[in-house]
TORKOL-4160 file (C-alpha; in steps of 0.2 Angstrom, whole numbers, padded with zeros to 4 digits, m for minus):
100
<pt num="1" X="0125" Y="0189" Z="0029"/>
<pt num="2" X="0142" Y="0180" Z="0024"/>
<pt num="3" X="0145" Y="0164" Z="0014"/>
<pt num="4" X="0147" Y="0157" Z="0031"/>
<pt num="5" X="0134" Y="0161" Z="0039"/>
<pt num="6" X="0124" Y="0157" Z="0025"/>
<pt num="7" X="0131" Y="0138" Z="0023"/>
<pt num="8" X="0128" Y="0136" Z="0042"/>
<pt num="9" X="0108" Y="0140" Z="0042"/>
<pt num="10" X="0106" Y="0131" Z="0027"/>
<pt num="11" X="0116" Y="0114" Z="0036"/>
<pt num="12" X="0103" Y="0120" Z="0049"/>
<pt num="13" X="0088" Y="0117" Z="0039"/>
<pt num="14" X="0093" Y="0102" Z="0031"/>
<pt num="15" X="0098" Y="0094" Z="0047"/>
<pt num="16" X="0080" Y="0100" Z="0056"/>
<pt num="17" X="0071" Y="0092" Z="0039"/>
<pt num="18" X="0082" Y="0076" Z="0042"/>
<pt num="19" X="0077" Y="0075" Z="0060"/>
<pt num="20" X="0058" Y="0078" Z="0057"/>
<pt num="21" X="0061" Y="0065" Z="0043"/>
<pt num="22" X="0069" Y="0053" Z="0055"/>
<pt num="23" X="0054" Y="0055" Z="0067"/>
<pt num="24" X="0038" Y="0055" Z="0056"/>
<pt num="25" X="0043" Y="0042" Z="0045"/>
<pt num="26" X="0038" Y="0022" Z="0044"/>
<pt num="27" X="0045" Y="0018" Z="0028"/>
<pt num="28" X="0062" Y="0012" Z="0030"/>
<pt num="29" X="0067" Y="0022" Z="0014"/>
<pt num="30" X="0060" Y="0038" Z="0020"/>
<pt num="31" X="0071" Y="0034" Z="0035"/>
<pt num="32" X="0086" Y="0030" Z="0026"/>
<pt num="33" X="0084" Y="0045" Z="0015"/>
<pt num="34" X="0082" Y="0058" Z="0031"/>
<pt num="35" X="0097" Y="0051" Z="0038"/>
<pt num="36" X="0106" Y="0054" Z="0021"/>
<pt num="37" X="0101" Y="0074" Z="0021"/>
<pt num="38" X="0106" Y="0076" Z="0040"/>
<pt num="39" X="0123" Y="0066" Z="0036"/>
<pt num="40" X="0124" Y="0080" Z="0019"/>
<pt num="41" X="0121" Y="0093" Z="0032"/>
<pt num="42" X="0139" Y="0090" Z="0043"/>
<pt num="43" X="0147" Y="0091" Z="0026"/>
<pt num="44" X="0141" Y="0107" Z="0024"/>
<pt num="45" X="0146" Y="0111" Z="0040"/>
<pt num="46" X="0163" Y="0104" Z="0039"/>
<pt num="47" X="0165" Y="0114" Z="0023"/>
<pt num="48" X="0160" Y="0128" Z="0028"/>
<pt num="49" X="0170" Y="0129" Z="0044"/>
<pt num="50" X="0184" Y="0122" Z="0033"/>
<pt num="51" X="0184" Y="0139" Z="0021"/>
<pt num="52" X="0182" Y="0148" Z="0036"/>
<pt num="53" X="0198" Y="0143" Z="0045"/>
<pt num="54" X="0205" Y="0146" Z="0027"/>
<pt num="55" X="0213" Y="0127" Z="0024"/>
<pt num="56" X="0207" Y="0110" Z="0016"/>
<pt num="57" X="0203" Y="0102" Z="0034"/>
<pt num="58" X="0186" Y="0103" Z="0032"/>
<pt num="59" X="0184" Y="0097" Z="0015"/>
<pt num="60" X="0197" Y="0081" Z="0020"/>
<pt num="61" X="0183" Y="0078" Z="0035"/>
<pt num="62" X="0168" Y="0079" Z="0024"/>
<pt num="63" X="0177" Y="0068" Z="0009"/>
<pt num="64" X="0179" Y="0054" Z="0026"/>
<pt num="65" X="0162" Y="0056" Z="0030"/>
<pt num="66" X="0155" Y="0054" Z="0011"/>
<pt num="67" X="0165" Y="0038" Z="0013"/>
<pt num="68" X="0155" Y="0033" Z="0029"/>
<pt num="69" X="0141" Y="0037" Z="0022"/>
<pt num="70" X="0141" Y="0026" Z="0007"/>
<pt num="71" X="0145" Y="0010" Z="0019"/>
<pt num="72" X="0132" Y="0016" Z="0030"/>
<pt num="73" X="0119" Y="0018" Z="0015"/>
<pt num="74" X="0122" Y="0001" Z="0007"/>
<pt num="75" X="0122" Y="m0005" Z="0026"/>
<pt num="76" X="0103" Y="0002" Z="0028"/>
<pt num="77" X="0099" Y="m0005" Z="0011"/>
<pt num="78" X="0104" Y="m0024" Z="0013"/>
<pt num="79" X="0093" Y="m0021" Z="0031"/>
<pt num="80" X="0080" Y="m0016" Z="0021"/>
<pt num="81" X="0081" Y="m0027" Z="0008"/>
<pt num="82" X="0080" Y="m0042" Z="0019"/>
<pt num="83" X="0066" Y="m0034" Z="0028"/>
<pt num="84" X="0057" Y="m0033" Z="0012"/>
<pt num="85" X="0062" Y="m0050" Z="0008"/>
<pt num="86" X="0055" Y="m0059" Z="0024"/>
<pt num="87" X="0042" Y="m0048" Z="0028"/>
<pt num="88" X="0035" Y="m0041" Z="0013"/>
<pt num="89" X="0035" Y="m0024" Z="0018"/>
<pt num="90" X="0047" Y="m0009" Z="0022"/>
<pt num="91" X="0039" Y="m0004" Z="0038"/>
<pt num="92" X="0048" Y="m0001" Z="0052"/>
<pt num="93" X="0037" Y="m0008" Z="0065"/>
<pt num="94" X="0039" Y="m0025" Z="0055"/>
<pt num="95" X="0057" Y="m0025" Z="0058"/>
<pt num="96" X="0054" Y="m0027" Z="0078"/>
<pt num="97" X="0047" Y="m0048" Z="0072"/>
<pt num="98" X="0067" Y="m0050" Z="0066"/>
<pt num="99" X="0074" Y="m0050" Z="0082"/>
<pt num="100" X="0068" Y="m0065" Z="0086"/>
């Protein structure tokens, strides 16, 4: 099994794990954190792609999307500290009375 191959099935674990974690979970946390392993996941798919096409392309792409990734994280976590704030739990189902 190559490098490549190798990277690729473990993005593809990380990002099943992230999606199970997505789906099973109230906690807004637990959600946030899921969404963080899928998000790690493409950067080891860009990577890996990267090295496999021999240039710095992918590595470029991932640094991007670590970028996104820290807006969309501190994002999440003011959501969820005003969740916490007005409703006193992180639940997710509690975030539905926001709309309002």
């Amino acid at each position: 099994m190559s490098d490549v191959q190798a990277c690729l099935l473990l993005a593809a674990a990380m990002f099943s794990i992230g999606v199970y974690g997505v789906l099973t979970r109230r906690n807004a946390i637990g959600i946030l954190l899921a969404v963080e392993l899928m998000a790690n996941a493409v950067n080891i798919n860009l990577v890996a792609f990267g090295r496999l096409h021999g240039g710095p392309t992918g590595q470029i792409f991932a640094l991007f999307a670590i970028a996104l990734t820290v807006a969309e994280v501190a994002l999440g976590l003011a959501l969820v500290l005003l969740l916490a704030r007005t409703q006193r739990t992180a639940d997710v189902d509690e975030a539905r009375l926001l709309r309002g």
